[in-house]
gemmi code that builds the backbone of each chain (N, CA, C; Angstrom):
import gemmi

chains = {
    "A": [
        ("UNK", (-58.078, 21.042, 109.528), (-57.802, 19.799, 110.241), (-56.301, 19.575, 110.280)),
        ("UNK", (-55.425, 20.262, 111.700), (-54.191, 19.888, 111.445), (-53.917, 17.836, 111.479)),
        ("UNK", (-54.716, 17.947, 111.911), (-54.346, 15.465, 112.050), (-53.053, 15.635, 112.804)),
        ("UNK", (-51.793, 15.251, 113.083), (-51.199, 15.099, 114.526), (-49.879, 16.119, 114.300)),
        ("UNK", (-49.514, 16.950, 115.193), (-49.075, 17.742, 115.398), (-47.563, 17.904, 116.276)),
        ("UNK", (-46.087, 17.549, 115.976), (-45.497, 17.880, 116.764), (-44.475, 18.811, 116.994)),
        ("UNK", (-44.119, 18.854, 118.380), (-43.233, 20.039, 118.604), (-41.846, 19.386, 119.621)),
        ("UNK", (-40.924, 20.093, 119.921), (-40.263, 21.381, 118.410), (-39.958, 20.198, 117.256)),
        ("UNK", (-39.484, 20.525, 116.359), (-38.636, 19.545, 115.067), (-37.406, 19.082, 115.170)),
        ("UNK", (-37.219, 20.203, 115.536), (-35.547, 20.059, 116.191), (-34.935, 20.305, 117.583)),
        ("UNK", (-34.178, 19.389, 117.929), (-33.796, 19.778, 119.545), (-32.515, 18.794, 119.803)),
        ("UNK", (-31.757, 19.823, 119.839), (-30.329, 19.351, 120.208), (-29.900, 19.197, 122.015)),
        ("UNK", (-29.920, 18.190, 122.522), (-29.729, 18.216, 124.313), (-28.299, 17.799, 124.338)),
        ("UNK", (-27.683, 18.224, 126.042), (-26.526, 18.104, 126.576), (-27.207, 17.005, 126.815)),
        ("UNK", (-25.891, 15.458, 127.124), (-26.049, 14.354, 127.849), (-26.558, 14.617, 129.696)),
        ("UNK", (-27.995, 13.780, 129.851), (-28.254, 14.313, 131.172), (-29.468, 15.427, 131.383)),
        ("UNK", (-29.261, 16.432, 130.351), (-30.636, 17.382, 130.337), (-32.025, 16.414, 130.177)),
        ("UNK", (-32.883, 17.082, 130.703), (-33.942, 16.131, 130.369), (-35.286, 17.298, 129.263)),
        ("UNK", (-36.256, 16.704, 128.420), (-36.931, 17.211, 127.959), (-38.378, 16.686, 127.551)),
        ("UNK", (-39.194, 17.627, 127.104), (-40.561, 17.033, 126.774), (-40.925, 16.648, 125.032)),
        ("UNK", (-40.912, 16.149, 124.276), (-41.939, 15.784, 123.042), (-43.042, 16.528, 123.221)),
        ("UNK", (-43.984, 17.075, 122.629), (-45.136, 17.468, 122.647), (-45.539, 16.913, 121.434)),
        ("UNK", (-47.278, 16.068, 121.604), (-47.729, 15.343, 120.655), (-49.261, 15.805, 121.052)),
        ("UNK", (-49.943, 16.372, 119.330), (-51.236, 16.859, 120.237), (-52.058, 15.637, 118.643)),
        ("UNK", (-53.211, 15.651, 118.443), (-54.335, 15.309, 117.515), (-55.244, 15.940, 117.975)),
        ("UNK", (-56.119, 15.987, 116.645), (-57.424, 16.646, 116.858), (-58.706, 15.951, 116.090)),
        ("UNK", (-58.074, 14.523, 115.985), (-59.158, 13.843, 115.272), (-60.038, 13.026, 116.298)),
        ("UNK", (-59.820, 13.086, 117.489), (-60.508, 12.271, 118.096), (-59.768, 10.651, 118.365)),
        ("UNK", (-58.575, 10.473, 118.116), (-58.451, 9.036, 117.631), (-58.291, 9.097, 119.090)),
        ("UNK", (-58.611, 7.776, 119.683), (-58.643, 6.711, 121.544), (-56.567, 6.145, 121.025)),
        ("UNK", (-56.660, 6.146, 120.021), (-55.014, 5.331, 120.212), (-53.708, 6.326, 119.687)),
        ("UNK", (-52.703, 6.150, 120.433), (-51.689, 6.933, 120.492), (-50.870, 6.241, 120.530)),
        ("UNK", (-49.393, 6.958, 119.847), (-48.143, 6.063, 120.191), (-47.202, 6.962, 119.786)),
        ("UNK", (-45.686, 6.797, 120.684), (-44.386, 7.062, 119.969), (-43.482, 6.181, 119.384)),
        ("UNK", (-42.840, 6.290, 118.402), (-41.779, 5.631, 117.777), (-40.465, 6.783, 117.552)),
        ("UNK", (-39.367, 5.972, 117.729), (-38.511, 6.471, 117.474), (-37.773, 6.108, 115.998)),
        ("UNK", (-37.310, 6.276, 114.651), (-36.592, 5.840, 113.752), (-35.220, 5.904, 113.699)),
        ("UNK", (-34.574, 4.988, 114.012), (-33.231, 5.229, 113.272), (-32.909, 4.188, 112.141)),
        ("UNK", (-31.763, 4.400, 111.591), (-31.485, 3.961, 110.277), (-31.498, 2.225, 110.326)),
        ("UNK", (-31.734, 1.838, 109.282), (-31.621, 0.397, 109.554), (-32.514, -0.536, 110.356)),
        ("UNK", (-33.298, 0.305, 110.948), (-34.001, -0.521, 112.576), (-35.788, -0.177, 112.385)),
        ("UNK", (-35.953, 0.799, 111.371), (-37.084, 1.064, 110.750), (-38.163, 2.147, 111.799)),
        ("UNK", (-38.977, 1.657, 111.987), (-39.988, 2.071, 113.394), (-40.325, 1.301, 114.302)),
        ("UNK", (-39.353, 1.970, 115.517), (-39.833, 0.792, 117.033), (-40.442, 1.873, 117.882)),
        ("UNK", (-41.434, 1.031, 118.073), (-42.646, 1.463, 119.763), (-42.207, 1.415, 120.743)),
        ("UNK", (-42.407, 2.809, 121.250), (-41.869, 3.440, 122.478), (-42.627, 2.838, 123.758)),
        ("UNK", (-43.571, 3.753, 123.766), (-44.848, 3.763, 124.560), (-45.716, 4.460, 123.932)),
        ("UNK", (-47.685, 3.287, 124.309), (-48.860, 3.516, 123.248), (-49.583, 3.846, 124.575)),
        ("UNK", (-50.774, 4.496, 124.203), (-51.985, 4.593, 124.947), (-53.318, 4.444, 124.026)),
        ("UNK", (-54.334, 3.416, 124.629), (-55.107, 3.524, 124.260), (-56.159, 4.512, 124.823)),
        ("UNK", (-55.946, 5.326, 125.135), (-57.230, 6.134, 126.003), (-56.486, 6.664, 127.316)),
        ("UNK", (-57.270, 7.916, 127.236), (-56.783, 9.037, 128.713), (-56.438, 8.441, 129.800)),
        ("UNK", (-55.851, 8.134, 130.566), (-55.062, 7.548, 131.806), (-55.063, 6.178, 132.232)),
        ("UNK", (-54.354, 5.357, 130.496), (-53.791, 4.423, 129.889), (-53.035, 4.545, 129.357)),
        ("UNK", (-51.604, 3.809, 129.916), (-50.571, 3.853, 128.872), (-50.108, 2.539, 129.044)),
        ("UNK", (-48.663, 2.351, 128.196), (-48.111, 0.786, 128.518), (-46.890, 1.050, 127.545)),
        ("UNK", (-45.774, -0.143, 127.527), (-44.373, -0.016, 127.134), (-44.891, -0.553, 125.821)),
        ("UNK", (-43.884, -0.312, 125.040), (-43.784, -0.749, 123.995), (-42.588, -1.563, 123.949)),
        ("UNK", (-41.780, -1.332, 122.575), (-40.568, -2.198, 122.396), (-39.058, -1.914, 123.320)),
        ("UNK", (-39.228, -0.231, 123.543), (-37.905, 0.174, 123.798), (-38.127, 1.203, 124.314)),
        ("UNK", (-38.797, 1.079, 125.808), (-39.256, 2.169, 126.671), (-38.102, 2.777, 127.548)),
        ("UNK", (-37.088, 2.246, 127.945), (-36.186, 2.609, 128.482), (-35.627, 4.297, 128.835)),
        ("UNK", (-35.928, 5.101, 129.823), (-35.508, 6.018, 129.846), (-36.177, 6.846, 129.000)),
        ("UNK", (-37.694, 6.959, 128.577), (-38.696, 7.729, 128.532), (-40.089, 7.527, 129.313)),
        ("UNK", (-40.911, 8.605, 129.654), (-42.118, 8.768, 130.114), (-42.778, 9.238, 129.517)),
        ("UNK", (-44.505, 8.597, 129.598), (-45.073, 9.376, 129.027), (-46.541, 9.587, 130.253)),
        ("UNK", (-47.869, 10.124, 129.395), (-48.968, 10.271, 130.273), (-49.681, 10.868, 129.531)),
        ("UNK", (-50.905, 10.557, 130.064), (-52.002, 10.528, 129.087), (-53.119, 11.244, 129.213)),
        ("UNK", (-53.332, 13.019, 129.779), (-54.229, 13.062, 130.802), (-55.363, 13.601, 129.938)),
        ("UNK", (-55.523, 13.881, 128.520), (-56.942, 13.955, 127.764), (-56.436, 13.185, 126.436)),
        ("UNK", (-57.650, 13.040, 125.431), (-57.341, 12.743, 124.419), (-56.430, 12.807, 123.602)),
        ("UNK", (-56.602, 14.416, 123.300), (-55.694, 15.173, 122.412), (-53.911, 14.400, 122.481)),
        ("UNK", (-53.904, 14.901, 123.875), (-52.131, 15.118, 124.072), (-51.877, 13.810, 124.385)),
        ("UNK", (-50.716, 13.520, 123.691), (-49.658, 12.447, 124.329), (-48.212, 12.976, 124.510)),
        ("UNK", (-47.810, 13.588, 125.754), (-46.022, 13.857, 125.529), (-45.582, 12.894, 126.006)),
        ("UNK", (-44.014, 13.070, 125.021), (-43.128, 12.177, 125.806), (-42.220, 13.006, 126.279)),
        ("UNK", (-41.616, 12.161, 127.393), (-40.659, 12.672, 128.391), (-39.301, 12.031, 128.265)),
        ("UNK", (-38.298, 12.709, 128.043), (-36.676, 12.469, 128.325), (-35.982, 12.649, 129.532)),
        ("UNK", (-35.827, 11.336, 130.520), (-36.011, 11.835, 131.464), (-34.086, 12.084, 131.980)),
        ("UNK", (-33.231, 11.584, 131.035), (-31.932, 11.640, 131.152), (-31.403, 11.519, 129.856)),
        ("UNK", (-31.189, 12.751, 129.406), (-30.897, 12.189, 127.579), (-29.443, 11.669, 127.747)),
        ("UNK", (-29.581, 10.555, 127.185), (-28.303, 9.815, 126.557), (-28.130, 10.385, 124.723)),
        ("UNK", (-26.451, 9.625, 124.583), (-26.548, 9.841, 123.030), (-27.481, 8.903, 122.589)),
        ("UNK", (-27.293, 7.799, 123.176), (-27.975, 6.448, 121.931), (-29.502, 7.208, 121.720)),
        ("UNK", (-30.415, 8.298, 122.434), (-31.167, 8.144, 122.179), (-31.367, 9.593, 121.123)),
        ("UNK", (-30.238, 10.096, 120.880), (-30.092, 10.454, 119.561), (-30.851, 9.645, 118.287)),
        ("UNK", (-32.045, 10.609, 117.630), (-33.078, 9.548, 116.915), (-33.687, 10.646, 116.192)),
        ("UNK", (-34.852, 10.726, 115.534), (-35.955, 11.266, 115.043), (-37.108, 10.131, 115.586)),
        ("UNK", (-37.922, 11.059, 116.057), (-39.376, 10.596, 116.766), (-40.462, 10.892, 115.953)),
        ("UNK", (-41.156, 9.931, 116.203), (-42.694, 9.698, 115.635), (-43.640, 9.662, 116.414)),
        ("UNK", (-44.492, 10.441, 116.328), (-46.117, 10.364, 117.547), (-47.036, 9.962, 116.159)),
        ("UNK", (-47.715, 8.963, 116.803), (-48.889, 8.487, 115.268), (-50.282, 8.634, 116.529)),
        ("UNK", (-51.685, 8.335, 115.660), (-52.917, 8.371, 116.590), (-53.538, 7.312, 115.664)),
        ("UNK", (-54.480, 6.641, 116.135), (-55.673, 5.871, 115.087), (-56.697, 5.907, 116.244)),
        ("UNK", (-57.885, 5.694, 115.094), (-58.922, 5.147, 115.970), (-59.477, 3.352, 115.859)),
        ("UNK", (-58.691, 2.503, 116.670), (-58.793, 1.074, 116.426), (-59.790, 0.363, 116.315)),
        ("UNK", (-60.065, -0.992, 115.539), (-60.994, -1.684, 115.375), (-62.098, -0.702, 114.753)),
        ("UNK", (-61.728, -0.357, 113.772), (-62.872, 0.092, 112.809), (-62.298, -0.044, 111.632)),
        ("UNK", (-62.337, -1.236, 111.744), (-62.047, -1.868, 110.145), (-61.216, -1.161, 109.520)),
        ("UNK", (-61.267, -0.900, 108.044), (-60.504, -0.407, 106.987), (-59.808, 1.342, 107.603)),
        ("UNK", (-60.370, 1.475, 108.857), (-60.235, 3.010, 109.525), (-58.829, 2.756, 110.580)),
        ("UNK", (-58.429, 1.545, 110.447), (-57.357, 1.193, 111.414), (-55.913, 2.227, 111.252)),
        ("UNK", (-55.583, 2.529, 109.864), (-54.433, 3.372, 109.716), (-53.911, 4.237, 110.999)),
        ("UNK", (-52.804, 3.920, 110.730), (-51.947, 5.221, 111.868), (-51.774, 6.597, 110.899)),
        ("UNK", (-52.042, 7.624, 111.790), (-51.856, 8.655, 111.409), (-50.339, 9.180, 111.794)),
        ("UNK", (-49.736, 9.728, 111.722), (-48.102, 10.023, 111.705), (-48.212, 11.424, 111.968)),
        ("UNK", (-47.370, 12.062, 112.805), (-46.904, 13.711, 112.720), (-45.847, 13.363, 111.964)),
        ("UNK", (-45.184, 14.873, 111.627), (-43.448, 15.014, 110.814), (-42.624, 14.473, 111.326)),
        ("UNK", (-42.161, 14.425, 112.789), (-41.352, 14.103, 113.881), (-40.846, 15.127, 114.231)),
        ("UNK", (-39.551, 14.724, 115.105), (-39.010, 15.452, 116.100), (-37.534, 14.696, 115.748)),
        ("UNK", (-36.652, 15.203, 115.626), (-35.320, 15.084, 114.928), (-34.737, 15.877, 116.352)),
        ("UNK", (-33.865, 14.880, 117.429), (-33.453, 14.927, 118.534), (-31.841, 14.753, 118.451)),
        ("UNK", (-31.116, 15.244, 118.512), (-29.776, 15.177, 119.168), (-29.098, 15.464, 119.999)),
        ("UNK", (-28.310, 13.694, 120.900), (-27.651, 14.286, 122.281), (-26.404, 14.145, 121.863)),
        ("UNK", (-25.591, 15.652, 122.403), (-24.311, 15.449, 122.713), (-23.364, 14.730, 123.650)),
    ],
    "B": [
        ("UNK", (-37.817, -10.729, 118.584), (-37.715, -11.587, 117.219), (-38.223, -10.470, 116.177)),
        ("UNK", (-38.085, -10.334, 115.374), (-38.570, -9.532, 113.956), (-39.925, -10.441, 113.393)),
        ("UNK", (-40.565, -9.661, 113.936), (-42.100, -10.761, 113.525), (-42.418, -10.457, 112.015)),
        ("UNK", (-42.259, -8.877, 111.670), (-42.556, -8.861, 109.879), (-40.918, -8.635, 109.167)),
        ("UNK", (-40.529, -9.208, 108.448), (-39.160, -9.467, 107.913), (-39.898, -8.319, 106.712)),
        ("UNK", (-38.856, -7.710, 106.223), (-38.809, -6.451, 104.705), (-37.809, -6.705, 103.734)),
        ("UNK", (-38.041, -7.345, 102.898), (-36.819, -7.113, 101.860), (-37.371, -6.520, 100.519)),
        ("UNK", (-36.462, -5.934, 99.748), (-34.995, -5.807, 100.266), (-34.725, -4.095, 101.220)),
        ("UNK", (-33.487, -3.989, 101.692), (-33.464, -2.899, 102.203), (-33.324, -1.567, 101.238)),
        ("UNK", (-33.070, -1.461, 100.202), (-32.795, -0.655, 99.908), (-33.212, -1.209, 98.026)),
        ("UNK", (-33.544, -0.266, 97.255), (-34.140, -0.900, 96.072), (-33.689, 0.306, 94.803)),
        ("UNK", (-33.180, 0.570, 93.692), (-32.837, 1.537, 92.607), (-33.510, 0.820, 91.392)),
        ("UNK", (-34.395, 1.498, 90.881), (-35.146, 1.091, 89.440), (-35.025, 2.349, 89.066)),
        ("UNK", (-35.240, 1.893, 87.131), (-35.095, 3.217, 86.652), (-36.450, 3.790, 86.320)),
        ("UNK", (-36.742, 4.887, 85.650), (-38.207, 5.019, 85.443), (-38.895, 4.441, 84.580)),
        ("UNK", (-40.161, 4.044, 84.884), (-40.861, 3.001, 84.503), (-41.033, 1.958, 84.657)),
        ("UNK", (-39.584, 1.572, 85.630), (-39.923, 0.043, 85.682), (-40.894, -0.416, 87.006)),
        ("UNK", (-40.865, -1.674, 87.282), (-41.776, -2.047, 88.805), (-40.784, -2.268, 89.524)),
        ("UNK", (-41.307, -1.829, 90.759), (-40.631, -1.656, 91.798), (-41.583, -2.807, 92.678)),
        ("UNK", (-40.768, -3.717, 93.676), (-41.377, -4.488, 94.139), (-40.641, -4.787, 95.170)),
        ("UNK", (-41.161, -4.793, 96.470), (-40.812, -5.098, 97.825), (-41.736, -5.565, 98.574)),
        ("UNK", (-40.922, -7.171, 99.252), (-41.828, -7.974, 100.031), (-42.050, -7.687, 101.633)),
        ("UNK", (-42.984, -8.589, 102.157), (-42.796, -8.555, 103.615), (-43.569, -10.079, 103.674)),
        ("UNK", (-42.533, -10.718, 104.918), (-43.747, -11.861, 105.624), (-43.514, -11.846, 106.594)),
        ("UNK", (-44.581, -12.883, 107.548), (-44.852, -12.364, 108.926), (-44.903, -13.398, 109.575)),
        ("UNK", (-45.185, -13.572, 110.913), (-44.685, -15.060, 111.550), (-46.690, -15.137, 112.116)),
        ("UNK", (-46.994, -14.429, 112.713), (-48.139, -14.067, 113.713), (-49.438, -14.675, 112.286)),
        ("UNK", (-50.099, -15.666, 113.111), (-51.394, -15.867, 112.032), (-52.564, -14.935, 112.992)),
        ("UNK", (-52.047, -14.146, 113.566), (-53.056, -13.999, 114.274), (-53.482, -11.838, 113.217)),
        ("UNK", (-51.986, -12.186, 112.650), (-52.354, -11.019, 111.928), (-53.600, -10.684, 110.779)),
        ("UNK", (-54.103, -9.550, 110.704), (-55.846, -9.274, 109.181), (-55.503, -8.268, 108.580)),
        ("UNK", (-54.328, -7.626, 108.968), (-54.264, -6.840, 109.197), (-53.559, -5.670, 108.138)),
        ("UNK", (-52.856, -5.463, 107.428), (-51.619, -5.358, 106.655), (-51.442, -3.625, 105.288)),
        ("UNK", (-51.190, -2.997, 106.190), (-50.817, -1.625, 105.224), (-49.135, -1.406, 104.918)),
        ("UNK", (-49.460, -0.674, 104.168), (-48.230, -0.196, 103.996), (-48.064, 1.310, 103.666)),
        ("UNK", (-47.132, 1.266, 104.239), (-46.980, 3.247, 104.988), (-45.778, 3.819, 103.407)),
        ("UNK", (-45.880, 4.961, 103.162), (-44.745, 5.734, 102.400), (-44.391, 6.716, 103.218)),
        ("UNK", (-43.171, 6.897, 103.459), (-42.214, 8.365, 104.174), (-41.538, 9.081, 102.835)),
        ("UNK", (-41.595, 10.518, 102.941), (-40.803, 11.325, 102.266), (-40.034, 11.753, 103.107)),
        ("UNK", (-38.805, 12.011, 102.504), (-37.834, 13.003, 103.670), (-38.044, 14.238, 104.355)),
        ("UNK", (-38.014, 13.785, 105.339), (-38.230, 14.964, 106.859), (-40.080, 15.240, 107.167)),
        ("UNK", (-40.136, 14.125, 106.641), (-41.763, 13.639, 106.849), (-42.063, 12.625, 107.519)),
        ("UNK", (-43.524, 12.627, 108.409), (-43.904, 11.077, 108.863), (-44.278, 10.500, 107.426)),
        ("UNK", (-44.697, 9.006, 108.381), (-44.999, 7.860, 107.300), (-46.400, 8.219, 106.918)),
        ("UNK", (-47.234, 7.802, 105.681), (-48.599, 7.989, 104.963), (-48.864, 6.524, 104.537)),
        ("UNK", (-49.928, 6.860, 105.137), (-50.455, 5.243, 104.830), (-50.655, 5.411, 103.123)),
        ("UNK", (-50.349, 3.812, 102.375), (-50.430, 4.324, 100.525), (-51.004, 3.357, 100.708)),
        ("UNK", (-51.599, 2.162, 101.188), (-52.837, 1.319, 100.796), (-52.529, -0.527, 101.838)),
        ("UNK", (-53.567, -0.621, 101.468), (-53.887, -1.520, 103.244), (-54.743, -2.961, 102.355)),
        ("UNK", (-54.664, -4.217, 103.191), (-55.058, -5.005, 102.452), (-55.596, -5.854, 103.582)),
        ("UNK", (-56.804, -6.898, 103.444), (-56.944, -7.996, 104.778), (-56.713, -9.097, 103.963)),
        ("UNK", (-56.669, -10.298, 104.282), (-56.381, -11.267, 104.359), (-57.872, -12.038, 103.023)),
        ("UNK", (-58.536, -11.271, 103.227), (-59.921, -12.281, 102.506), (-59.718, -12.101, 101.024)),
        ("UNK", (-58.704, -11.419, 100.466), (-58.461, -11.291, 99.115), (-56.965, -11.346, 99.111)),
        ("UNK", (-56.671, -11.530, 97.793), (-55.430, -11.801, 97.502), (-54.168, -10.893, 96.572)),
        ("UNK", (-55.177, -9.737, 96.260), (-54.723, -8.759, 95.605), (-55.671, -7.662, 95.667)),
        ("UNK", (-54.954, -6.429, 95.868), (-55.468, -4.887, 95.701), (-54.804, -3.473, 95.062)),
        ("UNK", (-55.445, -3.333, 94.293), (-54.896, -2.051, 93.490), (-55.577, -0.919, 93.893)),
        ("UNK", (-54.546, -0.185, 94.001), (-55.183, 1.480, 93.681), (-53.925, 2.258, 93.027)),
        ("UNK", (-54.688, 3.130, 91.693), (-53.619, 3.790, 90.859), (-52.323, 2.381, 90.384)),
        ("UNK", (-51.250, 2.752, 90.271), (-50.123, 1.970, 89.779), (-49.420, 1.029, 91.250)),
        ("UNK", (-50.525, 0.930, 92.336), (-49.923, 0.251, 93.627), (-50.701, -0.728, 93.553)),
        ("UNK", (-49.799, -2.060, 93.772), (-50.719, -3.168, 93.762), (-49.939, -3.938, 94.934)),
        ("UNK", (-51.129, -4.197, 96.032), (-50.476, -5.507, 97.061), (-51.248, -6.778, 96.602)),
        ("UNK", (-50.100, -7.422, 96.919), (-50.460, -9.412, 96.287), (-50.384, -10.003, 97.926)),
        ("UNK", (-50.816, -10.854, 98.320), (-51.336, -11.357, 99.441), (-51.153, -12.652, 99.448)),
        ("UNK", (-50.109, -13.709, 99.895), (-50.215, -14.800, 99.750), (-50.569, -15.629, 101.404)),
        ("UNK", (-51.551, -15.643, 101.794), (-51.536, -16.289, 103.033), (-51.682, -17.326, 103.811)),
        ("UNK", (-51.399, -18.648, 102.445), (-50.597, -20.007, 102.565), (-49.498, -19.640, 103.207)),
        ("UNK", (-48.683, -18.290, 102.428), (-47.214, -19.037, 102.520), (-46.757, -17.028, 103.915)),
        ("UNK", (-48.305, -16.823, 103.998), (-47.626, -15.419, 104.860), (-46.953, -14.645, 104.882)),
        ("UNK", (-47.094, -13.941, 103.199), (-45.936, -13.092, 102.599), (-46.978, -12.294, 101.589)),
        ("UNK", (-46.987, -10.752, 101.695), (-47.210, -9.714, 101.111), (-46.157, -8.803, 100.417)),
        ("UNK", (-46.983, -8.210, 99.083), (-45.905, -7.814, 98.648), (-46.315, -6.409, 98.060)),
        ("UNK", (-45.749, -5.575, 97.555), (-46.209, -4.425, 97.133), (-45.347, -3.880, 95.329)),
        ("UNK", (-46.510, -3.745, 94.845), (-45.656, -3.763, 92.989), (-46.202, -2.295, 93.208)),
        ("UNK", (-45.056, -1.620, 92.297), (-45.361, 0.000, 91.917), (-44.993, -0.426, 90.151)),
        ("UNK", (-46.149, 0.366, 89.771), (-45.683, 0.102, 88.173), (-45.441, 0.940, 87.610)),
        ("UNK", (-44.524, 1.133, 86.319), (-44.621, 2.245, 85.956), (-43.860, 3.406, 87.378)),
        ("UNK", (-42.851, 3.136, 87.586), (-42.728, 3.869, 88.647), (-41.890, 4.821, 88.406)),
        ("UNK", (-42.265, 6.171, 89.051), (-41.691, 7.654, 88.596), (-40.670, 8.004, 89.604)),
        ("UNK", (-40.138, 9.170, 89.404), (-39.019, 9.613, 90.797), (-39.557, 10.235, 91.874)),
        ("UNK", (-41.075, 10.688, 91.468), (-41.743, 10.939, 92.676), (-42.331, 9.993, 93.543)),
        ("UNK", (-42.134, 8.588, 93.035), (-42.273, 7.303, 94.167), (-41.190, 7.673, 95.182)),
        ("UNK", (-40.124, 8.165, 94.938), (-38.730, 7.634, 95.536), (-38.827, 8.046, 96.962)),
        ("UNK", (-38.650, 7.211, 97.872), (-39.470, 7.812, 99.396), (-38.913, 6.211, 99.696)),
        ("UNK", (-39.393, 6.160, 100.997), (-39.281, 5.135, 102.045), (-40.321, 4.373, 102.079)),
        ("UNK", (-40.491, 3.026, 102.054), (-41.919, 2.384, 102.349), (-41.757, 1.219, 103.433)),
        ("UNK", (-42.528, 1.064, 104.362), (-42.709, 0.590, 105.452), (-44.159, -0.341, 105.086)),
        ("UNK", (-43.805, -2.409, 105.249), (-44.421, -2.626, 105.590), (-45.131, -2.814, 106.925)),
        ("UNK", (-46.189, -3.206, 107.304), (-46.978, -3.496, 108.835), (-48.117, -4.341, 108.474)),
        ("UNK", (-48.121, -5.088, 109.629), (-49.262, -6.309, 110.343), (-50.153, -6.297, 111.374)),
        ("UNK", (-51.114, -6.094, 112.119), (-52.016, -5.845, 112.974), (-52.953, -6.699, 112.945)),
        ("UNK", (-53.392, -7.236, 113.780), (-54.787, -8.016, 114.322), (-55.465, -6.611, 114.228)),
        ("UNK", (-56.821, -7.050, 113.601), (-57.975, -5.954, 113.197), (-59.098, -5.867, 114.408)),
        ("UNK", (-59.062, -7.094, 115.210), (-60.071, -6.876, 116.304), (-59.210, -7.969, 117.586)),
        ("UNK", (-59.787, -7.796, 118.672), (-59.392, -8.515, 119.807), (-58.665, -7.664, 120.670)),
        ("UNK", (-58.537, -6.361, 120.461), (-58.093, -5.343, 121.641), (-56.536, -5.366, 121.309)),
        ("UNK", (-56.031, -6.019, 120.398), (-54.399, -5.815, 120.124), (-54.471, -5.355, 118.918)),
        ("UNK", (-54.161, -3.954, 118.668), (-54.445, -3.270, 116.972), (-52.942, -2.870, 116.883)),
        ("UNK", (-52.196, -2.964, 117.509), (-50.703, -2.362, 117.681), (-49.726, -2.969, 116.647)),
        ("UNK", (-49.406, -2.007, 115.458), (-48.919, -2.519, 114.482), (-47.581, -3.028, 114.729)),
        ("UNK", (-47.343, -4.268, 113.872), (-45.481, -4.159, 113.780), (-45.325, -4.149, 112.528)),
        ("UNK", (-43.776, -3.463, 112.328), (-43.565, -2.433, 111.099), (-42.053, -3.539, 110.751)),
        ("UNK", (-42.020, -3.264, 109.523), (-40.896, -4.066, 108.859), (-39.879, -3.265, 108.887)),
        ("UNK", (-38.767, -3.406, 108.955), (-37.889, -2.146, 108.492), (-37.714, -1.318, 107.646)),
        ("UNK", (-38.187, -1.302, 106.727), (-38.202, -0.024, 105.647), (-37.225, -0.518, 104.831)),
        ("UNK", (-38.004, -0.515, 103.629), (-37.412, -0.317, 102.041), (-36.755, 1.284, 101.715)),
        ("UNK", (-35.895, 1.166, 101.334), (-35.153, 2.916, 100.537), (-35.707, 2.673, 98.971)),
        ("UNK", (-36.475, 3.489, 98.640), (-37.251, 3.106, 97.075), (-36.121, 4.813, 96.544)),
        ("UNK", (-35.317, 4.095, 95.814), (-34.901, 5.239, 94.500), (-35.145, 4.989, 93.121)),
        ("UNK", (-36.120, 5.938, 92.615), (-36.054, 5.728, 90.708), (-35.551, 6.745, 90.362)),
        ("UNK", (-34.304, 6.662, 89.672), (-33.814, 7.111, 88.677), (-34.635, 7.466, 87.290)),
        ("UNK", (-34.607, 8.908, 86.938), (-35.214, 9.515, 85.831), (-34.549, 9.167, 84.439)),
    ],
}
model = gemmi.Model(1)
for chain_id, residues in chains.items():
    chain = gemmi.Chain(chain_id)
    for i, (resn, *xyz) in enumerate(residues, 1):
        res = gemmi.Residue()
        res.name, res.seqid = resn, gemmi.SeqId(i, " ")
        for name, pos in zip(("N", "CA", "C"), xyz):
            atom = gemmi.Atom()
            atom.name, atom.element = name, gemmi.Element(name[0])
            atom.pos, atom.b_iso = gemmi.Position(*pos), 0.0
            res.add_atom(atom)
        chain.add_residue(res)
    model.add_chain(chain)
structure = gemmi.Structure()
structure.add_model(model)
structure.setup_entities()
């Protein structure tokens, strides 16, 4: 049971290149999300989906995409890397409203730097 | 607005002692309430979750206290080793009504010194 999975770990972009996140699960969870961490600011929500071709903004969607077209996968999209969005990323999954089963599940992240 | 406030940011105990970091929250609409641990170059792990209908929960040397007069949770590590020393993240969620979308406190820096 890998539980959520992402790719690459590391990825260094020119200002302007654009790139993909890859976020897969294999638990079945209906809910998805990215966060980005930086220091001080803790974990803010990107963009969540509850279910295959559902998505919606979160806190600080600005200049990412995402899409939702089966369970499994959620990528995100960089669609003009800036520095500010120099970060380490988080893809989490749950399966909601089942009580004490609410937990987010977390991948490692994705540790992003723009020049 | 910062709906779950975290203090303190950053925390150094030595070993053995308790380690204790709060969170409160503005939203009554929250049931909701875990709290996540990060190790470095790791996601967050959920270390134990609490609702509202009790006022305290232990597991192992982790205990959350629940005050929800005053809408402030807290998390005691006892006895705490250097393998606590990690990041802890509180969070708040409505448990039903189609909004399960956590908000996360900023993160505690937990260091114990051996």
């Amino acid at each position: 049971n890998a539980g959520v999975t992402q790719t690459p770990k590391f990825q260094v972009l020119k200002t302007g290149q654009s790139m993909t996140l890859q976020c897969a699960q294999d638990m079945n969870h209906e809910y998805m999300s990215w966060y980005r961490q930086d220091p001080g600011m803790g974990l803010r929500l990107i963009h969540y989906s509850v279910g295959a071709g559902i998505t919606d903004q979160g806190e600080v969607p600005n200049g990412y995409n995402v899409s939702r077209s089966t369970t499994e996968d959620f990528p995100l999209r960089l669609l003009s890397a800036a520095p500010s969005q120099t970060s380490v990323y988080f893809c989490a999954s749950s399966r909601p409203n089942r009580g004490d089963n609410s937990p987010l599940h977390f991948g490692n992240g994705t540790r992003l730097t723009v020049t | 607005q910062q709906q779950v406030k975290q203090s303190p940011q950053s925390l150094i105990v030595q070993k053995g002692g308790i380690s204790i970091i709060n969170c409160a929250y503005e939203n009554t609409a929250f049931d909701y309430f875990p709290w996540y641990q990060q190790f470095p170059g790791k996601g967050p792990a959920l270390l134990i979750a609490i609702r509202p209908d009790v006022s305290e929960k232990k597991e192992g040397r982790f205990t959350i206290s629940f005050n929800k007069s005053a809408k402030q949770f807290s998390l005691h590590i006892m006895d705490s080793q250097p393998g606590d020393s990690a990041t802890y993240f509180c969070a708040a969620s409505p448990a039903s009504g189609g909004s399960y979308i956590p908000t996360f406190g900023r993160g505690t820096s937990l260091i114990v010194h051996p």
